[in-house]
Every structure is written in C-alpha cells, then in structure tokens.
KOLDOSE-503555 format. One record per atom (N, C-alpha, C, O): residue number from 1; x, y, z. Coordinates in steps of 0.05 Angstrom, whole numbers, plus 5000, padded with zeros to 4 digits. Last residue first. Layout:
// KOLDOSE-503555
   num     xx     yy     zz
   NUM      X      Y      Z
...
END
This chain:
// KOLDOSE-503555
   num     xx     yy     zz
   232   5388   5686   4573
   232   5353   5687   4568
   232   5352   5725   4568
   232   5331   5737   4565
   231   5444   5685   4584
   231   5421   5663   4567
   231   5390   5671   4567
   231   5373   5655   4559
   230   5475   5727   4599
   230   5459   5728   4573
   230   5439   5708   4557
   230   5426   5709   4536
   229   5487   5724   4651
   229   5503   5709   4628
   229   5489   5717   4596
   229   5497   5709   4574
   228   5452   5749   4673
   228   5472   5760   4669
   228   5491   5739   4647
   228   5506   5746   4629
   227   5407   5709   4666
   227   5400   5734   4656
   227   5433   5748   4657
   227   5438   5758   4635
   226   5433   5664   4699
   226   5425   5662   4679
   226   5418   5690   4656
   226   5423   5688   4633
   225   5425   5696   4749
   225   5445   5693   4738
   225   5450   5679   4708
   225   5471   5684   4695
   224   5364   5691   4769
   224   5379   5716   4763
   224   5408   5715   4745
   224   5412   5733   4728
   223   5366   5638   4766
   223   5355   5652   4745
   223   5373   5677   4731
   223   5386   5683   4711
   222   5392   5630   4819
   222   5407   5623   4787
   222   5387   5637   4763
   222   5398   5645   4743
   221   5358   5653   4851
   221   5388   5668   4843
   221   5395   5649   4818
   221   5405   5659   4798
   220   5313   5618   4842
   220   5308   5644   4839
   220   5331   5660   4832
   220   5330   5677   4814
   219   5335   5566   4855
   219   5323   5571   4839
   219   5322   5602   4823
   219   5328   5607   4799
   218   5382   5581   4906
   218   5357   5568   4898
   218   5358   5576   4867
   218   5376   5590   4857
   217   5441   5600   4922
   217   5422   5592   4941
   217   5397   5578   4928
   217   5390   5560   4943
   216   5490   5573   4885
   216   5467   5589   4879
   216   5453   5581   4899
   216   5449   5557   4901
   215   5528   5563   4858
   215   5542   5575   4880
   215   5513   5595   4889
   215   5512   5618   4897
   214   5538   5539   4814
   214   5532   5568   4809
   214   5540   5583   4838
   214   5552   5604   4841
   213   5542   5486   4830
   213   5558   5496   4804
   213   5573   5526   4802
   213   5595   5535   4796
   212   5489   5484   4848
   212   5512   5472   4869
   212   5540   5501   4850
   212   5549   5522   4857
   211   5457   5495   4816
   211   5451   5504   4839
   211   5487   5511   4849
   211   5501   5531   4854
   210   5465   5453   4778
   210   5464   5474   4774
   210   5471   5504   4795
   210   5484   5524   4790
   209   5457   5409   4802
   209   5485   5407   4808
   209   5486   5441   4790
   209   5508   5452   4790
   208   5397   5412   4808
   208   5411   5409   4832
   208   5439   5416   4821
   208   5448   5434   4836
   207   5385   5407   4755
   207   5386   5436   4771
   207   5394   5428   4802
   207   5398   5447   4817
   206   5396   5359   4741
   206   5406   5378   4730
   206   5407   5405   4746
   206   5427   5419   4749
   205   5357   5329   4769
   205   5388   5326   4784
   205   5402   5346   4770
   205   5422   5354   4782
   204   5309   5353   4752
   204   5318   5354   4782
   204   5351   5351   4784
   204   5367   5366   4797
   203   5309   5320   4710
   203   5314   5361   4707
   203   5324   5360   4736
   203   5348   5366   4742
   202   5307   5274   4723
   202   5337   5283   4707
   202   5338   5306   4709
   202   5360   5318   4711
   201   5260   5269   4732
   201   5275   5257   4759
   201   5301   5262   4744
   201   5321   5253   4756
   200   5235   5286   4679
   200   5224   5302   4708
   200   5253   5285   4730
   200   5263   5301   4746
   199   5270   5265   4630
   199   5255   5257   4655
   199   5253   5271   4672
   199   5273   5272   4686
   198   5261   5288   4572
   198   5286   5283   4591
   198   5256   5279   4615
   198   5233   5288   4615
   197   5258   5329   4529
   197   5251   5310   4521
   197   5267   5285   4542
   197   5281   5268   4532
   196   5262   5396   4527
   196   5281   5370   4531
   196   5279   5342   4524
   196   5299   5331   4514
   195   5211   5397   4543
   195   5220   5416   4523
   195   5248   5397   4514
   195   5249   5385   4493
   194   5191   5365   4587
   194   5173   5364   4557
   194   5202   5376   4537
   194   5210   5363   4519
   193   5225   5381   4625
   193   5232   5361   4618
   193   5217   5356   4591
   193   5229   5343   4574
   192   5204   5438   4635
   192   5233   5429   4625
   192   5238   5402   4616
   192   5255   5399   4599
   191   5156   5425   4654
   191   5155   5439   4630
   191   5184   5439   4621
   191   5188   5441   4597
   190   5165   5398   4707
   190   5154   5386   4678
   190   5153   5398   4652
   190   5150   5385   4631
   189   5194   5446   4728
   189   5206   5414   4724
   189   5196   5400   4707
   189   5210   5388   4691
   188   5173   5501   4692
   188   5173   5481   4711
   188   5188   5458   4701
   188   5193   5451   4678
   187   5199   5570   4664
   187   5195   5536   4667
   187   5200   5521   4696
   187   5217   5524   4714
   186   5223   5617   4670
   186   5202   5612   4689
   186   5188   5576   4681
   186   5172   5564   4694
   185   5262   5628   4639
   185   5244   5627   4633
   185   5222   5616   4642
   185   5204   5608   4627
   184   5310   5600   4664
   184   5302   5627   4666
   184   5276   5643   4655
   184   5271   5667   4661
   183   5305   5554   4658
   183   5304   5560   4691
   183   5290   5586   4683
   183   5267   5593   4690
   182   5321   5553   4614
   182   5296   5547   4614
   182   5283   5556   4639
   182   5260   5563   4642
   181   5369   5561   4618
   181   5359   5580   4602
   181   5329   5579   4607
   181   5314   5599   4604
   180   5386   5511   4650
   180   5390   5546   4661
   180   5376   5555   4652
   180   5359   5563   4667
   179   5381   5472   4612
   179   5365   5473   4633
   179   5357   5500   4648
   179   5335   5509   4656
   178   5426   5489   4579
   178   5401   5484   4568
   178   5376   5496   4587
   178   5360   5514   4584
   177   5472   5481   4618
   177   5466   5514   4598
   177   5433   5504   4589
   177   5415   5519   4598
   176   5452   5434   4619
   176   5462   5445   4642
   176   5453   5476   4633
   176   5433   5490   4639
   175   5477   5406   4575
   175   5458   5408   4578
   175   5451   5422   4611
   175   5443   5403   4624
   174   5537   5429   4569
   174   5521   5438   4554
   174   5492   5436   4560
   174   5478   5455   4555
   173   5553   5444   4635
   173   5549   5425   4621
   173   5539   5444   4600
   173   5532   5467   4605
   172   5586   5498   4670
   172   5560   5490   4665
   172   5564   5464   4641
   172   5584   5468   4627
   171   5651   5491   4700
   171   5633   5496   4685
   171   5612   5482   4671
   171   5615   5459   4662
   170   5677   5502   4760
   170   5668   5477   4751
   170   5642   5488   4726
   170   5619   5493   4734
   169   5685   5549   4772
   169   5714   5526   4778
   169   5702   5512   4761
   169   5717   5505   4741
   168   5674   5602   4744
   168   5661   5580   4758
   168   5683   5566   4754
   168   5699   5569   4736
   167   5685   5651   4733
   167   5700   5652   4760
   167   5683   5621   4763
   167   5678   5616   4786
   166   5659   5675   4693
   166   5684   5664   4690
   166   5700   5646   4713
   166   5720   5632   4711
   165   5602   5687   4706
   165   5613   5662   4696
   165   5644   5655   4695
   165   5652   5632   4697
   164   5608   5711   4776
   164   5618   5714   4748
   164   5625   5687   4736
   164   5640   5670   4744
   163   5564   5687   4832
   163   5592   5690   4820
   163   5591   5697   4788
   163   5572   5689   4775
   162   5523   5735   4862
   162   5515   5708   4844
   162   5553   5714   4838
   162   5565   5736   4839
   161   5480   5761   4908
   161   5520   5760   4900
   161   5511   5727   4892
   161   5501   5707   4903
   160   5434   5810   4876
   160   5443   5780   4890
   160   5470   5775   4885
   160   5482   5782   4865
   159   5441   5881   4902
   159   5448   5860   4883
   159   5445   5828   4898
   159   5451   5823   4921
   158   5394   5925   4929
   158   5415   5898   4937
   158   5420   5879   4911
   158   5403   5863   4903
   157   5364   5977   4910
   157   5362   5947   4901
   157   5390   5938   4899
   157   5406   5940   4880
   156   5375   6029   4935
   156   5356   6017   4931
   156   5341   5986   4927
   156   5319   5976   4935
   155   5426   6037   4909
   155   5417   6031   4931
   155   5391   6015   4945
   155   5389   5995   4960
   154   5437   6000   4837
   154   5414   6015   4857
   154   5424   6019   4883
   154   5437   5999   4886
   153   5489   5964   4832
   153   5459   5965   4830
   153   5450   5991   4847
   153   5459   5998   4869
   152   5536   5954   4827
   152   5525   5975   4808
   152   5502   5982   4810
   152   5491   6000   4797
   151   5555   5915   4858
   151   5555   5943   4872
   151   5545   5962   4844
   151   5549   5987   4845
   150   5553   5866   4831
   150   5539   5878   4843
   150   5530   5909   4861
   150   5510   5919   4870
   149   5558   5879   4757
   149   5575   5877   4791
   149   5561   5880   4810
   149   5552   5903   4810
   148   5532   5885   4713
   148   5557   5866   4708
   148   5565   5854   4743
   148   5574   5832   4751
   147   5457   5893   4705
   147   5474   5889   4718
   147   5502   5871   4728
   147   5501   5852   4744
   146   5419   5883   4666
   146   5442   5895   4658
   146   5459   5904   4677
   146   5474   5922   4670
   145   5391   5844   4694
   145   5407   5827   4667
   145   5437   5852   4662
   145   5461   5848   4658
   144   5366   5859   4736
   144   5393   5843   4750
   144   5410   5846   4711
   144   5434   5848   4706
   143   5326   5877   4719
   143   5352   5899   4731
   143   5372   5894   4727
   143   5391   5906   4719
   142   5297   5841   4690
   142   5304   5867   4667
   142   5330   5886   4686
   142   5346   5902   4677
   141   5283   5821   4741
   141   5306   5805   4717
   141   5315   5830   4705
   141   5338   5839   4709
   140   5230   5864   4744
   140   5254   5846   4760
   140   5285   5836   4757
   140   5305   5844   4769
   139   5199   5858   4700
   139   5209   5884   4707
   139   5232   5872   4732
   139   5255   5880   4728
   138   5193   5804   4682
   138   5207   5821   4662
   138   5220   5837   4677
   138   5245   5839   4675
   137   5171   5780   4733
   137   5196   5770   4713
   137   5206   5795   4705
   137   5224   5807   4716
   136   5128   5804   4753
   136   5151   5810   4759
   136   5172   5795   4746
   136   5195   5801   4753
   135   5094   5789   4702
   135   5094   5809   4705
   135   5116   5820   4723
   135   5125   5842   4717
   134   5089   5730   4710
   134   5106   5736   4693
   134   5108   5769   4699
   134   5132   5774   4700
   133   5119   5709   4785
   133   5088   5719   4770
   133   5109   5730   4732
   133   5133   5736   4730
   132   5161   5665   4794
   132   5156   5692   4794
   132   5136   5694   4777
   132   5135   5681   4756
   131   5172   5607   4833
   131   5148   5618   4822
   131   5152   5648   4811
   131   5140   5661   4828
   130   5213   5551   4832
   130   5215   5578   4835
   130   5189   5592   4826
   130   5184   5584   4804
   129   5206   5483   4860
   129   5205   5506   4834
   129   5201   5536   4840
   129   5183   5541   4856
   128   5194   5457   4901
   128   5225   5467   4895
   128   5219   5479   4874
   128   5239   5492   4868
   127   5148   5436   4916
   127   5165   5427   4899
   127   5192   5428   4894
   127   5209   5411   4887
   126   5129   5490   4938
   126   5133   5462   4955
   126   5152   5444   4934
   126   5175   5440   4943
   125   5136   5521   4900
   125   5161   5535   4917
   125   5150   5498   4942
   125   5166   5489   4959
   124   5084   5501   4877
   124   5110   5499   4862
   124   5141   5501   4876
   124   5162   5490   4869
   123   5042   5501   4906
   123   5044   5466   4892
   123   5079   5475   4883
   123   5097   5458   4883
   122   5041   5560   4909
   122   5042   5536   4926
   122   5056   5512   4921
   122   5077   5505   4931
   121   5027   5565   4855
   121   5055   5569   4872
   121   5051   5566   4892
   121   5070   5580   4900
   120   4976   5544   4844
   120   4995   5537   4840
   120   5028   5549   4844
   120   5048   5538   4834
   119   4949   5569   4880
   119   4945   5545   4889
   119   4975   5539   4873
   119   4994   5531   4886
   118   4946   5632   4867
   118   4960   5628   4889
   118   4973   5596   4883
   118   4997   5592   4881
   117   4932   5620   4811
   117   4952   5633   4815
   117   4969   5619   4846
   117   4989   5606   4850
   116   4872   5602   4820
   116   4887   5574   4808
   116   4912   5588   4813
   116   4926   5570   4823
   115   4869   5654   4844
   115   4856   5632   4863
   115   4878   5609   4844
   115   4899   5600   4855
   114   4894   5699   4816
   114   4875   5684   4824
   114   4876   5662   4834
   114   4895   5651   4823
   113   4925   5776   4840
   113   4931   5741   4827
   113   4903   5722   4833
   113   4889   5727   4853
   112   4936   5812   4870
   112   4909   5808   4847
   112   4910   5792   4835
   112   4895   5790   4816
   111   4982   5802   4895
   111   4963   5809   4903
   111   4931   5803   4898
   111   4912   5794   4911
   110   5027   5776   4853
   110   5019   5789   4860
   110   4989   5793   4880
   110   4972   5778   4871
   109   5089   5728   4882
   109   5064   5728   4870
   109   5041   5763   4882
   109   5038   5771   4905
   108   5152   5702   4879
   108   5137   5725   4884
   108   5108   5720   4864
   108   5105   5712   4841
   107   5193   5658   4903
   107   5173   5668   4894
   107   5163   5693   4900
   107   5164   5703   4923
   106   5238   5658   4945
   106   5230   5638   4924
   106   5226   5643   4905
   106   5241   5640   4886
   105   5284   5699   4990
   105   5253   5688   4977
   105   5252   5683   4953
   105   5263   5697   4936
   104   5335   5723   4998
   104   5319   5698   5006
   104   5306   5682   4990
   104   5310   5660   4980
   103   5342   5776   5004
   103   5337   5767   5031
   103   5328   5734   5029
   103   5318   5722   5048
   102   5343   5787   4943
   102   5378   5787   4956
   102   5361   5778   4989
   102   5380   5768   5001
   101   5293   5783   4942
   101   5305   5777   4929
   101   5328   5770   4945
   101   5330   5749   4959
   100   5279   5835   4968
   100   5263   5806   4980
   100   5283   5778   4953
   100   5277   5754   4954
    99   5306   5871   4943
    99   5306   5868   4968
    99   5302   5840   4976
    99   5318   5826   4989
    98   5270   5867   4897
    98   5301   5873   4895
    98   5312   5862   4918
    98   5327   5843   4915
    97   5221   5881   4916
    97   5225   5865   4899
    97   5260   5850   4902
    97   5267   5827   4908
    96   5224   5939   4939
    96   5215   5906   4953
    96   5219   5883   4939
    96   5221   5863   4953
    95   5236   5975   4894
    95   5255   5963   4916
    95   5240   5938   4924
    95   5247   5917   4914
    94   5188   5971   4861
    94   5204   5959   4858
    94   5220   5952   4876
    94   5224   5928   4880
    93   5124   5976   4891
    93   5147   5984   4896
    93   5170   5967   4882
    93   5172   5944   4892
    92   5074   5960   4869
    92   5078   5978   4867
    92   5107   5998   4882
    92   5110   6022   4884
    91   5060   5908   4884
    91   5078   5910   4858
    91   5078   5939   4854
    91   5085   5945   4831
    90   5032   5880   4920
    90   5012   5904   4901
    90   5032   5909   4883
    90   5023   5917   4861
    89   5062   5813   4942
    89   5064   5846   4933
    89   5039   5858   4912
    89   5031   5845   4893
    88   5086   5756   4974
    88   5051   5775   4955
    88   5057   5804   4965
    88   5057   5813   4988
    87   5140   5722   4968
    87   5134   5751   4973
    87   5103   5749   4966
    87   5099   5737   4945
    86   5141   5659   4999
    86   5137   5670   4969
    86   5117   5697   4976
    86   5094   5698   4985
    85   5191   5613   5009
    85   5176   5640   5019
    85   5169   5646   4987
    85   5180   5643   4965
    84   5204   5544   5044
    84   5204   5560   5016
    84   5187   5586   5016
    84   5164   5582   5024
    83   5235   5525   5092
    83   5202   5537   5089
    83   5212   5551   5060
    83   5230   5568   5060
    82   5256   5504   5134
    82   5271   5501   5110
    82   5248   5515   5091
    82   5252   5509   5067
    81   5298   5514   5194
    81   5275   5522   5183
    81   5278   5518   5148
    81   5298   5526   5136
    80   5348   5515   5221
    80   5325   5496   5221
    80   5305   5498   5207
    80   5290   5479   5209
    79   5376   5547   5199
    79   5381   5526   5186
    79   5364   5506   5192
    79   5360   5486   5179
    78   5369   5610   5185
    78   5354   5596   5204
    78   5353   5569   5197
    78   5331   5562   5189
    77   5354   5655   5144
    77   5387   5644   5155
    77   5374   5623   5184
    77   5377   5635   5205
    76   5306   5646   5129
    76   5322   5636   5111
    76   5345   5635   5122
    76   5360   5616   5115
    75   5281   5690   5178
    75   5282   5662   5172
    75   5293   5642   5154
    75   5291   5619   5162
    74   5316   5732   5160
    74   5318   5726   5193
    74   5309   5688   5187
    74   5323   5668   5190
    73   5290   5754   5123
    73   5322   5745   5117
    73   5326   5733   5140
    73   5346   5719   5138
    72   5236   5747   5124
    72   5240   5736   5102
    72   5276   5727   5119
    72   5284   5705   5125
    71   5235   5795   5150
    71   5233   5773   5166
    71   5239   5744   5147
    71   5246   5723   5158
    70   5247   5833   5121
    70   5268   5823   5148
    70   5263   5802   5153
    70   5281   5786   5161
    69   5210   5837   5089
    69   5241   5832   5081
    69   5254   5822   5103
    69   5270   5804   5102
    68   5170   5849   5119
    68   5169   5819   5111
    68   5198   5816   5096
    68   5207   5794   5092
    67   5183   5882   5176
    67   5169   5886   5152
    67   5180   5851   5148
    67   5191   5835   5163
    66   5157   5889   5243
    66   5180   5876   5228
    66   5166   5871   5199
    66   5144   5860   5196
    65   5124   5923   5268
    65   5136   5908   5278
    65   5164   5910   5259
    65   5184   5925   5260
    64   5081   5915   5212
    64   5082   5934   5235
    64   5100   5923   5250
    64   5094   5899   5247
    63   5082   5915   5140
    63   5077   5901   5162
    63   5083   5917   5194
    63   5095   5938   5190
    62   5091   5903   5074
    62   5095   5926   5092
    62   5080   5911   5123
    62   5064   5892   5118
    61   5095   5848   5048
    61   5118   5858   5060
    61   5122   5884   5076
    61   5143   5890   5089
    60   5075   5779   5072
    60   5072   5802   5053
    60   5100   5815   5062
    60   5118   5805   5075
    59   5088   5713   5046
    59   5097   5729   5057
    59   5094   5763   5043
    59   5101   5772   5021
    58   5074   5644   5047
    58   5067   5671   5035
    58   5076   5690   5060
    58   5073   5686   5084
    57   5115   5593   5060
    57   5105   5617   5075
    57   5101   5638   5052
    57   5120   5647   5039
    56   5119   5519   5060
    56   5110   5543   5049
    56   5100   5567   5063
    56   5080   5566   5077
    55   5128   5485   5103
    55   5137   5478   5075
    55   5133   5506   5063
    55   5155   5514   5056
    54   5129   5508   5177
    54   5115   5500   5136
    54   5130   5491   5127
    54   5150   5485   5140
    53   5143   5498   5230
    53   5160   5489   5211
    53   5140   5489   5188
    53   5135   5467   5180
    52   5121   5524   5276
    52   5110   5506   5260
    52   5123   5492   5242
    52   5113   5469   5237
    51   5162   5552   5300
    51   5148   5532   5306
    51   5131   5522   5299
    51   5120   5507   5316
    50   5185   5582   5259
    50   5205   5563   5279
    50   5187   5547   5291
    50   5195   5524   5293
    49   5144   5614   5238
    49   5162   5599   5225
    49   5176   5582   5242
    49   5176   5560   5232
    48   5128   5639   5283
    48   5106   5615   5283
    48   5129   5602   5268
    48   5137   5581   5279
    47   5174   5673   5294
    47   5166   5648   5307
    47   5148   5638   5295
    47   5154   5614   5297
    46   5164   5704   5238
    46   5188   5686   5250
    46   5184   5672   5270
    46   5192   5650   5264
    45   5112   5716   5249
    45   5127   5702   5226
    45   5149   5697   5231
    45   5153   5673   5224
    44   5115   5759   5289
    44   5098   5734   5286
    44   5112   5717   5268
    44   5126   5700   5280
    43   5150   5801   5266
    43   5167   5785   5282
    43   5139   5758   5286
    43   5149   5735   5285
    42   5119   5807   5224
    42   5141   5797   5201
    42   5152   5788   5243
    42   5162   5766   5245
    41   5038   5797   5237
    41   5067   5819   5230
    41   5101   5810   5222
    41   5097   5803   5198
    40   5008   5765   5232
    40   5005   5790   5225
    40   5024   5806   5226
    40   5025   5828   5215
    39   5004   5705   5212
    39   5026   5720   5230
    39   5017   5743   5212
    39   5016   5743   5187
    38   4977   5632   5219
    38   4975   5656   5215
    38   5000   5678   5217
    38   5021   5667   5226
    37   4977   5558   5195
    37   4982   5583   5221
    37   4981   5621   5194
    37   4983   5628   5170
    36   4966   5517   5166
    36   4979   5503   5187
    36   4984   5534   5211
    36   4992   5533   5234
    35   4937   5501   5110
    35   4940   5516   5130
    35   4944   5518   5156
    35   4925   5522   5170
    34   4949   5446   5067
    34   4935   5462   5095
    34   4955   5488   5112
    34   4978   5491   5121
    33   4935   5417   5004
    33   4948   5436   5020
    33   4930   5450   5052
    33   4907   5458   5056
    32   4909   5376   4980
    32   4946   5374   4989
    32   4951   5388   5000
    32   4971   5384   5013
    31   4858   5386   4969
    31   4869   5361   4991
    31   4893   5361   4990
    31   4903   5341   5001
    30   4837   5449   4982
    30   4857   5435   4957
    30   4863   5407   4982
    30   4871   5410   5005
    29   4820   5493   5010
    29   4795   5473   4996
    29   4811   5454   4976
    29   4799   5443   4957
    28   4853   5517   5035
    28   4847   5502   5051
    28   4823   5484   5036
    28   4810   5466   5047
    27   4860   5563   5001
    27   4877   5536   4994
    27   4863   5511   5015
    27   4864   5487   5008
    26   4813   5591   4995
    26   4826   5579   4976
    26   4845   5553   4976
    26   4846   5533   4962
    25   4810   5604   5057
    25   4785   5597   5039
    25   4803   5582   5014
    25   4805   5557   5017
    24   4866   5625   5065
    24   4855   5602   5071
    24   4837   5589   5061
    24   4840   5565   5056
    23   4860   5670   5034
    23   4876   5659   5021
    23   4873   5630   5034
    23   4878   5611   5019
    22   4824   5703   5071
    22   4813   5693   5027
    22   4832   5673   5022
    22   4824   5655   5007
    21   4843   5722   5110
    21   4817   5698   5110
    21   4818   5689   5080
    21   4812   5667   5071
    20   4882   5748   5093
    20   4890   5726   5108
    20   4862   5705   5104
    20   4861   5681   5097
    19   4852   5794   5077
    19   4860   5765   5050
    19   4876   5752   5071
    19   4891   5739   5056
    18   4821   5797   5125
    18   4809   5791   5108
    18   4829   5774   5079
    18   4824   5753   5067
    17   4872   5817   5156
    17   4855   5795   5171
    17   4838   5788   5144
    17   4842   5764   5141
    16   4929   5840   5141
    16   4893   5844   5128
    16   4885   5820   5137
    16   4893   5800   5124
    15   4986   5834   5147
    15   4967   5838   5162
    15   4946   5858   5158
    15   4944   5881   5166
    14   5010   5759   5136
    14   4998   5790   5125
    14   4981   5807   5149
    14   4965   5797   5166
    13   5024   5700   5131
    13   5033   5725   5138
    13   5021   5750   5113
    13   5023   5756   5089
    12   5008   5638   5129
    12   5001   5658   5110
    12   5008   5677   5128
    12   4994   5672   5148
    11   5044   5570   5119
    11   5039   5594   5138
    11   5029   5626   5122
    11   5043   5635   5105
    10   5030   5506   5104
    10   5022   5531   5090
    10   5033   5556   5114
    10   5016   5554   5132
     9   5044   5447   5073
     9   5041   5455   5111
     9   5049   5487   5098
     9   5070   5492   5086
     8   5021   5395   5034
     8   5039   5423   5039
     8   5024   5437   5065
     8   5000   5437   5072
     7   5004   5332   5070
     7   5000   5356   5058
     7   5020   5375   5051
     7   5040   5372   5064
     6   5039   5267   5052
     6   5030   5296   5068
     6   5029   5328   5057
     6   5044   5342   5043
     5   5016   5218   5017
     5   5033   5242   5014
     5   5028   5261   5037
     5   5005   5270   5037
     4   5011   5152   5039
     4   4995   5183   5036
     4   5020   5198   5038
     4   5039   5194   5053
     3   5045   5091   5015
     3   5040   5110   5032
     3   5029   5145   5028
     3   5041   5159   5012
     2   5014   5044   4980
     2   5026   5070   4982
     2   5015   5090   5011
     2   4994   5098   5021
     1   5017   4976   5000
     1   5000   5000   5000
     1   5018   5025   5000
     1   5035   5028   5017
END
C-alpha cells in the first residue's frame, strides 16, 4: 500500500485579517494543502516559522513590527527552518522586489493574482520550483540582466551575490546551459523536461548540480544569473 503524501504545511503572513481569511478559503479547499498558522506581523512570522516548521510561507511585505524583508532574511538564515517564501506584493514598489530577492525568497506572486495563481505556487516553491508571476519577471530580471557587479545596482536594490561566469571552477554542462535557460524562463520541472525531452527525475538532478555549480542559494538566484550570462 502507498504511503499518503503529506500535505503542503502553509503559513500565510499578512496583516489584512480579510486576504489572510481569502487565502485560507482557497487553499484550505485543495486536499494537498493546509493551513497550518497565521502571522500579522514579520516578528509573528518568524516564530510561528520556527514553530511550526511550513513547507510554504506567503509572505507580505509592509507590516508593523518587522516588515516581511526582514523577516524573510531572519528566517532563511535559520538552518532549522527550510520553508520556501513567496513575497505577495501590490507590485507597486520595485525596491521590495530587489530586496526580498537578495533576503531569500523563492517566489513572488501578485496580490490580484487568482485563486488557480495562488494554488499553483504553492504546489511549486513546495516542489522546489521557483514561482515569479510573469509580470515581475520582466520588470525584476530586466535589473539584475544589465547588471555586470553587484555594487552597480541601485541603493535601493541589493544586488544577489551570484559568482561571474568566469570565475566558475566547475563549468556549466552543455545540457546544464540548456536547463539554466529554461530556469530562466520561468519553466517548471515538467515543463523542462517536455521541452528536453528528459525525465522530470533528470531536470531535478540537472538543477541540483546547477545550483551547486553556480554557488546558487535556489532557483530564483540562478535565474537571476542566467539573465547576466545572457542566456535568456
């Protein structure tokens, strides 16, 4: 008998008691995913994070206390905690973007996003797939691409310290470069392996030694780095 999958274990941080209520209504009606806690403010979210342990934390970012950048960076350096974060922004500040980026976080999903939107980044930053809404792709990426160093960036917007292709000890495979490009193009594990023609249990080991290669906390910084190489 197969053993039952366990749910994705959900923490929703924000503080609008009402899309706190919307976003439970939604996921709490999916049999893989539960809602396991609340946090109205970014220091809530760091403990419930430590004691609940999610799989998944939506995370807003203006907040009272402790904004959700901080708390984002407070819980990602937290080796017990392995919670994949995924910013929800009105998208009306680029810094936050930039910021929540270089602090961590997975995903970003907007605000006005729908119901199949949320569910499926969920299903994705549980997975290990990176989620950026396409709308923060472009304007997002579009910084990092024409950015050579990180100190060129913005005040405003914290560069990710991704290494210079030159500087990799151990360089990308041809199919490796493949996989990146695709990374960067907001492809899923299954949508990489269709395009490829390669096994969902092969993209995985590809982007694992990707990761490793790049010197890349997740998904999200190798993108970014992908865009400075010029692959996408």
């Amino acid at each position: 008998m197969t053993t039952p999958t366990p749910p994705i274990r959900v923490l929703l941080v924000d503080d609008h008691v009402m899309l706190r209520a919307g976003f439970r209504t939604i996921l709490d009606t999916q049999p893989d995913i539960t809602v396991v806690g609340e946090a109205a403010t970014g220091a809530e979210a760091v403990a419930q994070a430590s004691a609940l342990h999610p799989d998944v934390i939506t995370m807003d970012v203006q907040m009272p206390d402790m904004d959700g950048i901080e708390a984002t960076r407070r819980i990602v350096a937290d080796p017990a905690i392995s919670a994949a974060i995924a910013i929800v922004t009105t998208f009306d500040r680029d810094d936050y973007l930039y910021q929540a980026l270089d602090a961590g976080a997975s995903g970003f999903l907007l605000k006005n996003a729908g119901a199949e939107d949320l569910i499926a980044a969920v299903r994705a930053l549980a997975a290990g797939d990176g989620m950026l809404a396409p709308e923060v792709t472009r304007r997002v990426l579009a910084r990092f691409a024409h950015t050579s160093e990180p100190t060129a960036a913005p005040a405003s917007a914290p560069a990710v310290s991704v290494p210079a292709p030159a500087l990799l000890a151990d360089p990308l495979t041809e199919r490796e470069a493949e996989v990146l490009a695709l990374l960067a193009d907001a492809r899923s594990n299954a949508e990489i392996a269709s395009a490829l023609f390669i096994g969902e249990a092969t993209v995985k080991t590809h982007v694992s030694r990707i990761l490793q290669k790049l010197g890349a906390r997740d998904r999200v910084q190798a993108v970014v780095l992908a865009h400075r190489m010029g692959l996408a």
